[in-house]
C-alpha angles and dihedrals in degrees: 000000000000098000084053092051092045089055091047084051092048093041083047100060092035105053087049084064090044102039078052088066099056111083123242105246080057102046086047085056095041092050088041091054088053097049080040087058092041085054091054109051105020104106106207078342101306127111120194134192145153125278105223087195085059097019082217125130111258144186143219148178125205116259130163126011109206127182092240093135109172132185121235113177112291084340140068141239116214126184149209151119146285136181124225125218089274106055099258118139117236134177127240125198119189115201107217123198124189102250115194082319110323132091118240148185106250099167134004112204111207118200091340111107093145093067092061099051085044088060095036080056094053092051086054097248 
């Protein structure tokens, strides 16, 4: 668990330096492309999914939005919060991709913040 903390920490400190570099106009379209997302897919504001860690059927309502904007690649990384049925606190990072001009959700990890520092990892950032 403390090798864990002390990673969050690390990816912490260095996606602030990385989100700086992304200009503002870009980290707004890449956000709205995120609540966009969120519109689209939250039922009477629940989303619900299935954890592939329980394999169980879950569900979440959106929480907190954060400027925490990472690159990943071509692609983005754009996180929040969300807030399970019982009250616990989880992230959730979007990864957004430019599509024929437009930037759009490909892929929402919930609770799983591991998983993207595991593929940021594999692409050497």
């Amino acid at each position: 668990m403390y090798r864990f903390l002390v990673a969050v920490i690390a990816f912490m400190a260095a996606t602030s330096a990385l989100a700086a570099d992304i200009p503002a106009d870009l980290q707004v379209k890449l956000q709205g492309a995120m609540l966009q997302h969120l519109d689209e897919i939250v039922v009477d504001g629940a989303y619900s999914y299935v954890d592939p860690k329980s394999q169980a059927l879950k569900t979440v309502y959106p929480a907190n939005i954060h400027p925490m904007v990472v690159p990943f690649g071509d692609d983005y990384f754009v996180c929040s919060e969300v807030i399970d049925e019982d009250g616990n606190n989880l992230t959730a990072d979007f990864l957004v991709r430019e599509i024929g001009g437009e930037y759009r959700v490909v892929q929402m990890l919930v609770g799983d913040r591991q998983a993207m520092m595991t593929a940021m990892s594999k692409l050497g950032q």
